[in-house]
N, C-alpha and C positions, 0 to 999 in steps of 0.2 A: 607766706609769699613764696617759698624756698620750694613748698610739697606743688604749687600753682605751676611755677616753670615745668617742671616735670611731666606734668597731663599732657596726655597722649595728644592730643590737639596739637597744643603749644609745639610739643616734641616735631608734629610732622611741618607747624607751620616756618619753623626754624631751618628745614629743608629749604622755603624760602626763602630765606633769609641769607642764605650758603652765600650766595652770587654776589651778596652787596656789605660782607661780613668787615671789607678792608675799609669802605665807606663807612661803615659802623665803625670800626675802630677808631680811624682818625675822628669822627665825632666823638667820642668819648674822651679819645684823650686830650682835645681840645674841650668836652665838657669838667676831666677832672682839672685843666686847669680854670676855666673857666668857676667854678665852685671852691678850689681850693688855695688859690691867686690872693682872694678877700681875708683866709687867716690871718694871712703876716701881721695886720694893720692892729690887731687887740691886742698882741705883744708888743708891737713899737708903742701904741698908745697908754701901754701899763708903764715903759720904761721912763717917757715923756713924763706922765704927771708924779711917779716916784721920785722925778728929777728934779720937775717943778716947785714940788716943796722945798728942795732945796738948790734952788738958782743958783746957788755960788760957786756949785760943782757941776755945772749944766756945761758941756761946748757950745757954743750955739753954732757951729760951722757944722759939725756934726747933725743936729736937728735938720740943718738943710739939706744935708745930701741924705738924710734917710727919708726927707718929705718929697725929693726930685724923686728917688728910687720909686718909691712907692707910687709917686703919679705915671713913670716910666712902667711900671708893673700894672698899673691901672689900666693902659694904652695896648697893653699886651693883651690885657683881663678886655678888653671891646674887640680885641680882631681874634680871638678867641672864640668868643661870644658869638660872632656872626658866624664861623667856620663852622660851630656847632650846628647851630640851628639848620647852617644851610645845608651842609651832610644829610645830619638826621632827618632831615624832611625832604630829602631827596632818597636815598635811600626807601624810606616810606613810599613814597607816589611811583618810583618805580617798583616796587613790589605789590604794590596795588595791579599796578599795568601790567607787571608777570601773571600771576595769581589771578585776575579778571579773565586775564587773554586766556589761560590756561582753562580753567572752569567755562566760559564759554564754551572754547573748543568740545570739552568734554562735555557739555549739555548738547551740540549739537549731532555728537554719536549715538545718545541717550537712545534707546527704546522707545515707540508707540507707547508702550505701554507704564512708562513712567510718567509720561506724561497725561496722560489718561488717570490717570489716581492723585496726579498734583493739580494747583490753578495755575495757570500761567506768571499770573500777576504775583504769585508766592515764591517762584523760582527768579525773578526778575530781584525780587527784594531781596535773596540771596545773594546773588551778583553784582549786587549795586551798593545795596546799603550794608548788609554783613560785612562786605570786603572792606568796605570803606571805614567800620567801626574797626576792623581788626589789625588794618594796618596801622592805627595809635599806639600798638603796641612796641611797634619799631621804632615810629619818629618822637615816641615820648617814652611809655613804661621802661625799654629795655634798655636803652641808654642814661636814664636819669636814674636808674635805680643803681647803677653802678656808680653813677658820681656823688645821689647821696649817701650810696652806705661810705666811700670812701670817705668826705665830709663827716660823717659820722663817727670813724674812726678816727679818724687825725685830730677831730677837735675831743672825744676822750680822750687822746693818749696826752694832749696837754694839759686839758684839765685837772686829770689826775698827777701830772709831773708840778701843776701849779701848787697845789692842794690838794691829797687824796680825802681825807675830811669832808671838803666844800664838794668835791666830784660826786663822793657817795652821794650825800645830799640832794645834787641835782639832778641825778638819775635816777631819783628814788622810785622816780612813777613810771619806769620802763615798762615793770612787769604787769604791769596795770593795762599801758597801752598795748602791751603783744596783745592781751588775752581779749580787749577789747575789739581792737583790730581787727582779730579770727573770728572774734563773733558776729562783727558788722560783714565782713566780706562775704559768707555764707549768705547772710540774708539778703543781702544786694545781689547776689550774685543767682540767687532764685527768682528774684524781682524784675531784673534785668533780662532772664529766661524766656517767662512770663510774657513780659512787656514785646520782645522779638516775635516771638509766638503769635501773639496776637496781632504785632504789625503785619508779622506775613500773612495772616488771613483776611485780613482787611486790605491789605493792599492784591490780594486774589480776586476780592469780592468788586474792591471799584474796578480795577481792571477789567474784568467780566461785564460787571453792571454798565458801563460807561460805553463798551462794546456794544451793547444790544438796548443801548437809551432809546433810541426808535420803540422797540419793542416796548419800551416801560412804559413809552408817552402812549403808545397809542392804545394800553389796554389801561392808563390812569390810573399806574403802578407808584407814583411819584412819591406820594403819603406814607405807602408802605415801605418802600426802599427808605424813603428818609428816618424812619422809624428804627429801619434792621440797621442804617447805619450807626443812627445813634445809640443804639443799644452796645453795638460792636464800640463803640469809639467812646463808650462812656468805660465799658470792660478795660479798653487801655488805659485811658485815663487811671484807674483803682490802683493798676501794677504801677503805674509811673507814681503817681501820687504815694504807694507803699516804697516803694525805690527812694524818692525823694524824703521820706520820713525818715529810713533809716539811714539814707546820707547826713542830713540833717542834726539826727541823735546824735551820729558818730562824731559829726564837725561841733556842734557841742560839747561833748563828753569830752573829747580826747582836746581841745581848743582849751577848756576848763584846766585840766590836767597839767598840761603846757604852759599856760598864764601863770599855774599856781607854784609852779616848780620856781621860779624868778623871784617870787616872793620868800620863799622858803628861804632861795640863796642867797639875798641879801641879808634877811633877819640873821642867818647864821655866819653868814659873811660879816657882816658887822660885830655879833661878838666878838669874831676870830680879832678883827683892826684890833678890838677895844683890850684884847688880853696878849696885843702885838705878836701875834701869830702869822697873822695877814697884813701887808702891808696894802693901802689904798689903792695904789695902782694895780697891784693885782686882784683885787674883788672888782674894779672897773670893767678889767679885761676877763676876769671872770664874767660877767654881767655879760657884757659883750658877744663871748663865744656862747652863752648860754642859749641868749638867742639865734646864733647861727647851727646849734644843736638840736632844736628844736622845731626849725623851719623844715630839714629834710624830714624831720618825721613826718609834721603837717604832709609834703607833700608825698613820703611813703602810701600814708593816708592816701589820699588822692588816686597817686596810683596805683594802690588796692582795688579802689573804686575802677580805675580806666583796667585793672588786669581783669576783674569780674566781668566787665563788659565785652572785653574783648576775646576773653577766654570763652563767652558765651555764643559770640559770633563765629568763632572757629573753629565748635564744636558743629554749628549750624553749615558753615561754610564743607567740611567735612563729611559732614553726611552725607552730602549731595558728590565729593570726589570719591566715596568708600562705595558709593552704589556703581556697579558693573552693567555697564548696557548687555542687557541680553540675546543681545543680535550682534555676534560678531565673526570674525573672518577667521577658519580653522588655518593650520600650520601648510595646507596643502590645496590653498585656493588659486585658481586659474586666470586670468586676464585673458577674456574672448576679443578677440578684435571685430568679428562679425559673427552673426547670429542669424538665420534663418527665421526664428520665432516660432518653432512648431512646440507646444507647450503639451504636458500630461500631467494628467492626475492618478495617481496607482492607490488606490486605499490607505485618502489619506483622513485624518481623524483631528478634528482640533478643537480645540478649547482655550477660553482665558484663564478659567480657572480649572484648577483639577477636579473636580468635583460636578463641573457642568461641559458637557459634551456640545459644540456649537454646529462642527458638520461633522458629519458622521459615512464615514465608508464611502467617502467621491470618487469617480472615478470616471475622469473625461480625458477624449483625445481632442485637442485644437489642432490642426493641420496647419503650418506656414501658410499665412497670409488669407488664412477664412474670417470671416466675421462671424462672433457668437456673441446671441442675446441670453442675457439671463434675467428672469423673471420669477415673478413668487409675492406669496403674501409680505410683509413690512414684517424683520425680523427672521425671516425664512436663511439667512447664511448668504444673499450674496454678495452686502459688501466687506464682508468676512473674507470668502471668496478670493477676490480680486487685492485682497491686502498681504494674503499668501505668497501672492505671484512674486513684487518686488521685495520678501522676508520683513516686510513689517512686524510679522510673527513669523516664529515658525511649528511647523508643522507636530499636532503630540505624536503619529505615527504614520505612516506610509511615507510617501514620496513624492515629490513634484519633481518636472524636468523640463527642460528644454535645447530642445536640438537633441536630446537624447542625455546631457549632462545635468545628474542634481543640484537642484539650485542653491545646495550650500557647496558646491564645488565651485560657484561665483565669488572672486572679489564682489564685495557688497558693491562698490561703488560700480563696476564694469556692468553685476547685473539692472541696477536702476538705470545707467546709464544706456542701457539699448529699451528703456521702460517709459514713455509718456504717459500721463495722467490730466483730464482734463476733467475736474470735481464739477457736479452739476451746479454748486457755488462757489466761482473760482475765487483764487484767493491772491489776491494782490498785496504791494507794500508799500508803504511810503515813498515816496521819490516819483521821476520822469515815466514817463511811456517806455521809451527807449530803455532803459533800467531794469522795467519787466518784464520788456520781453527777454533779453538779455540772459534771465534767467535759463531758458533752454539751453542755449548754448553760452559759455561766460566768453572765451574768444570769437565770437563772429566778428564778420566785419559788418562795417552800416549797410553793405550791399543784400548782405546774409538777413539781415533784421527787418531793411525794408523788403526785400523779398518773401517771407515768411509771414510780413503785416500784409503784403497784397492778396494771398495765399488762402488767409484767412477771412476776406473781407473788411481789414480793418484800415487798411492805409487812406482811403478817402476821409471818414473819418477824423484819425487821427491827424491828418492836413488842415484840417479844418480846428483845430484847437489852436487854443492861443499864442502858443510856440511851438506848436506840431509834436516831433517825439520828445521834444524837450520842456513838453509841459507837466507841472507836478499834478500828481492824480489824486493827491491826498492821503489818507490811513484805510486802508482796503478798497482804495481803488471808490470813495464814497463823491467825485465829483465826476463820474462814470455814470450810465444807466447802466443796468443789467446786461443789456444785448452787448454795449461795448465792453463792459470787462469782460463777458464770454468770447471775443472776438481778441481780447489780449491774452488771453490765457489759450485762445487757440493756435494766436502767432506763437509761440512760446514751442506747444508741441510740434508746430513745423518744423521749427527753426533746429530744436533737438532731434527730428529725423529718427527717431528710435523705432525699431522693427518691430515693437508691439507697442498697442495701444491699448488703454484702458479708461473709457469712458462713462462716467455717470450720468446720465440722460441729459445731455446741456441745454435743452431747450423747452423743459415742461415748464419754465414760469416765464416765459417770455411772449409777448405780441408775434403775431402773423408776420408780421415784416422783417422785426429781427429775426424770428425763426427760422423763415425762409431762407436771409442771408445765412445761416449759421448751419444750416442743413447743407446748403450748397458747400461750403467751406469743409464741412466734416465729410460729403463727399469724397472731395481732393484727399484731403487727409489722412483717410482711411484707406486710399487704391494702394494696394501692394505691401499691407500692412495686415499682421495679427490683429483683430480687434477684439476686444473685449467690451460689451455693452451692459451696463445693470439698466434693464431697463423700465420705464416710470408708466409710460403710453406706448399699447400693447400696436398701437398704429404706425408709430416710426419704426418697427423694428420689423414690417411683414418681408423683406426682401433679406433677411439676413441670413445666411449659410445655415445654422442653426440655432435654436434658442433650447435654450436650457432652463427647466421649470426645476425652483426649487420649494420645500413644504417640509418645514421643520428642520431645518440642515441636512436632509438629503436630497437627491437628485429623482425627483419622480416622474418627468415626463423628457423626453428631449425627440425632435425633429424640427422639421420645417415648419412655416405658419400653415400651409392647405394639411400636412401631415397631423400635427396637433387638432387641429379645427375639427378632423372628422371624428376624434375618439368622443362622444357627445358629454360623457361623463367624466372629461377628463378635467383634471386642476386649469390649465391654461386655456378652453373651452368656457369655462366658468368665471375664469377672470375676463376675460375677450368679453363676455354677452355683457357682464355687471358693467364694464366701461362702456359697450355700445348702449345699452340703455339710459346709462347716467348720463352719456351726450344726449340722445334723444328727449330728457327730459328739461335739458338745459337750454335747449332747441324751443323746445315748444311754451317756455316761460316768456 
């Protein structure tokens, strides 16, 4: 239990703990009376029946005021008892809410790219449920383990001052319980591992799954998912079901051990009466503490069991604070207040992994307030590209810039912040209309929001819901059609005003009608802005400044659409005739 505290976990999670250490203490020391309050009562009660034998030396005025005391002590021993509990479990829940707030915060610095390697639904189960298993440690293991060793102590020191003999005796199965003890927590405490492990991957998997149930229902995936669940939830089951076996054993064995000790001390306790060694009131009160000696172990027990758990969550909890976002602000980063948006590319080079090269030797100038398409086969680097610009990643070698300043000479947040993004699947969230657009800008006023929804096309609309911006959209925006969440996600980038835009084609899955609207709107949009276009349909993109062909993460063609069109043997020639024949063909069915 001693080597336990010590783990480097435990060690950083006590950092927590720092803030609420004076809370902790008065719980304790209103736990050690609360635990230690109950001795007195085996000693008055050995005195009493020693007395009783013989009545005729008994006070009985005496007897009463030691029986007031002790009710008086009792009264103490209840407000005690409450002060405890309500400490330590305040202390707890507020270290939940430090430790929660804090680990969020820090998940929202995170890298693309950790998230990209994790499920979503896996990191949620860290933050939610790990935290919530670890802080047991506070409002029960670390407090209770203090009042029972103390308990522990106090009742040897009298045992043995009653009877060293009888003491030996009743501690005989100590060494029995260390060793057992150490054996059971190891295994619980792999099981416990085990069992997290696979909640977090199951709770990855519904989270995911439950996201794209549309998708399940309508390819008649339902048999199968049910299957991989069950397979997944049958695997936790085994770990818990092993977990539960050797909790089990251990409350057995060591339950065994415990009952047997009582018997032991009576048998020998009784000889002692019979060869007037011992007198009867003290094997009583012996008896008595014997049991109070052996409950804090029971519940040492226990919270072996709750430290394996918690120790397990906090190693978990931890991983996830020991990991350094990879994207971050050097000692000599800038706060631009305004930006022009003229962006460059100088030979830059990049990769997710070391080993696979993604674009290769880029080298583009975007002039303030052009519009550039980029185009290319699926996989070709351009939403690579465009993830460069606001350091989602950064760069393996060259340089990107804007306005002439490297984009890691940016405060991260100042360079998103002059950065709109409108994903050709935008991404909404639970709550109000109002709420999401809000997002662009967090202080606008209502004026700023509805303005930015007329902007977009979306205010008539949105007037017409059931409580206008104040009606709930649902979990991505799913009591939306398609055209109107594209039309919230485009208020969004009005209302944020940022001098470069970066758009991923927002209207290749949508009807003529919403198109139309959303084309008009992205017109506005885009005047007097950097744009950036990945684009899907090689037909919305003919008037654009310039378009940039990409083919294997390099840059192989770039001009105008009549400029491209003439090379006959050119990549974006090739894609141009392939989409105008595949219309033609879709035409003529």
């Amino acid at each position: 239990m001693t080597k336990g505290f010590f783990h480097p976990a435990i060690k950083k999670f006590l950092h927590y703990v720092k803030p609420y250490r004076r809370v902790i203490m008065v719980a304790t020391v209103c736990g050690l009376l609360k635990y230690n309050i109950p001795l007195i009562f085996p000693w008055i009660f050995k005195d009493v029946i020693d007395h009783l034998l013989a009545p005729s030396s008994y006070d009985a005025s005496k007897l009463h005021t030691t029986m007031l005391v002790m009710i008086g002590l009792y009264f103490v021993w209840a407000v005690v008892t409450y002060f405890r509990s309500y400490y330590a479990d305040q202390a707890g829940q507020r270290l939940v809410f430090d430790l929660r707030n804090e680990l969020y915060v820090h998940l929202q610095r995170m890298s693309l790219n950790f998230y990209e390697k994790r499920q979503v639904g896996s990191v949620a189960s860290r933050l939610l449920g790990d935290i919530a298993v670890a802080h047991n440690f506070v409002g029960a293991a670390f407090t209770n383990t203090v009042m029972d060793a103390s308990a522990l102590f106090l009742i040897a020191f009298l045992l043995f001052r009653m009877n060293w003999r009888l003491a030996l005796v009743s501690i005989s199965i100590l060494p029995f319980y260390v060793m057992l003890n150490k054996y059971f927590k190891a295994k619980m405490k792999k099981t416990s591992k085990l069992a997290h492990q696979k909640m977090e991957e199951i709770s990855g998997n519904v989270h995911e799954k439950l996201g794209g149930i549309s998708t399940i229902q309508s390819y008649t995936r339902e048999k199968a998912e049910e299957k991989h669940f069950f397979q997944d939830n049958r695997e936790y089951l085994f770990y818990q079901l092993n977990h539960i076996r050797h909790h089990a054993t251990a409350q057995s064995i060591i339950g065994y051990l415990t009952s047997v000790a009582p018997v032991l001390v009576v048998w020998f306790g009784a000889m002692q009466v019979i060869y007037g060694r011992l007198t009867v009131g003290e094997l009583a009160a012996f008896y008595a503490y014997l049991g109070m000696f052996y409950n804090p172990l029971n519940r040492l027990t226990e919270l072996n069991i709750l430290l394996a758990n918690s120790q397990s969550a906090m190693e978990r909890i931890f991983e996830v604070f020991n990991t350094s976002p990879e994207i971050t602000d050097s000692a000599t980063v800038k706060d631009f207040a305004f930006i022009r948006g003229e962006i460059r590319f100088a030979h830059v080079y990049f990769g997710y992994e070391m080993s696979k090269t993604v674009l290769k030797d880029i080298n583009l100038h975007i002039p303030a307030g052009c519009t550039v398409a980029l185009v290319g086969p699926s996989g070709a680097g351009k939403s690579t590209f465009v993830k460069l610009i606001p350091r989602f990643y950064d760069v393996s070698s060259g340089k990107i810039t804007i306005d002439g300043w490297d984009t890691q000479d940016f405060k991260l947040d100042c360079l998103r912040r002059h950065i709109a993004t409108v994903p050709q699947e935008p991404i909404l969230f639970s709550g109000t209309v109002y709420e999401n657009i809000l997002f662009g800008k967090q202080n606008a006023s209502d004026k700023e929001v509805q303005a930015a929804a007329i902007s977009a096309n979306a205010h008539d609309f949105i007037c017409k819901l059931p409580k206008g911006y104040e009606t709930e959209i649902g979990e991505g925006g799913l009591k939306l059609s398609g055209g109107q969440r594209q039309r919230i996600a485009l208020a969004r980038a009005f209302l944020k005003d940022a001098p470069i835009l970066i758009l991923d084609e927002a209207t290749s899955s949508l009807d003529s009608k919403a198109e139309n609207m959303i084309q008009e709107a992205l017109r506005r949009l885009m005047k007097g802005r950097t744009t950036i276009i990945i684009a899907h349909r090689l037909s919305t993109i003919q008037s654009a400044d310039s378009i940039v062909v990409f083919h294997n993460g390099e840059i192989v063609e770039t001009g105008n659409h009549e400029e491209l069109l003439r090379h006959s043997y050119g990549l974006y020639r090739q894609l141009y005739d392939e989409q105008c024949n595949r219309k033609v063909a879709i035409n003529r069915k």
